[in-house]
SEPA-395145 format. One line per 5 residues: number of its first residue (from 1); their letters; for each residue x, y, z of C-alpha. Coordinates in steps of 0.1 Angstrom, whole numbers, always signed. Layout:
% SEPA-395145
NUM) A) X,Y,Z; ...
***
This chain:
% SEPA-395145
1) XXXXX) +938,+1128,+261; +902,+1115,+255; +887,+1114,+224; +846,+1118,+225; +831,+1106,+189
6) XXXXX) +800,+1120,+184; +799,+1147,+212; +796,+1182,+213; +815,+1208,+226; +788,+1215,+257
11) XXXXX) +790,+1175,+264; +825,+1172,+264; +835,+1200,+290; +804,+1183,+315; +827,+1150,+308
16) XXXXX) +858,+1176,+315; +844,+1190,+345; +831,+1158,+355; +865,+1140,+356; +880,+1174,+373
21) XXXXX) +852,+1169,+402; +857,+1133,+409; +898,+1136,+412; +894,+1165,+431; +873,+1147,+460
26) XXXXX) +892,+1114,+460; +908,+1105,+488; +938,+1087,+465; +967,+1100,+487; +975,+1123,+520
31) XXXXX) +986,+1150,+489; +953,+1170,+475; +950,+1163,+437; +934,+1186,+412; +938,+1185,+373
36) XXXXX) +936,+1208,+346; +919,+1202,+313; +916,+1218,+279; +880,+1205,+254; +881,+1216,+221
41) XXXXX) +864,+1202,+190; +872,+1191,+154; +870,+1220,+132; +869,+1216,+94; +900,+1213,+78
46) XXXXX) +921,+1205,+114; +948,+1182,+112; +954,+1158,+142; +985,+1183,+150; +964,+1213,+149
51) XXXXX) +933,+1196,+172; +961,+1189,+198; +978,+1221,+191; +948,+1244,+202; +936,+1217,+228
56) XXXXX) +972,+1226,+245; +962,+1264,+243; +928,+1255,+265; +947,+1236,+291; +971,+1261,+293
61) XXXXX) +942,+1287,+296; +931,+1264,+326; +968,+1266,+343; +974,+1298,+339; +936,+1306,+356
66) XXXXX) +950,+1292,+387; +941,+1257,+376; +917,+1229,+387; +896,+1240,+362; +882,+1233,+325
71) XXX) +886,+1256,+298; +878,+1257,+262; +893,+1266,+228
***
């Protein structure tokens, strides 16, 4: 999980997509590795539970896509 103070939506799934990019292309292991993300902002009124809740629902969006990729909720 990151947390991005003071960045918007747009910013944060570049950062997302960023981070996706550079594991992607590493050279870590013989194994390719990908990941899967989720970005969603603070709405009013959002607990911490319901932040995490529907930043599940994007990464799950992302796996169920066929995954290595960013999605938003």
């Amino acid at each position: 999980m990151l947390l991005l103070p003071e960045t918007n939506l747009e910013k944060a799934y570049t950062i997302a997509e960023s981070i996706r990019k550079i594991v992607e292309q590493s050279e870590w292991s013989y194994t390719p590795i990908t990941i899967s993300s989720g970005v969603s902002m603070v709405k009013q009124g959002d607990t911490p539970t319901t932040l995490i809740r529907r930043t599940d629902v994007a990464l799950y969006k992302s796996k169920n896509a066929g995954r290595n990729k960013v999605s938003i909720c």
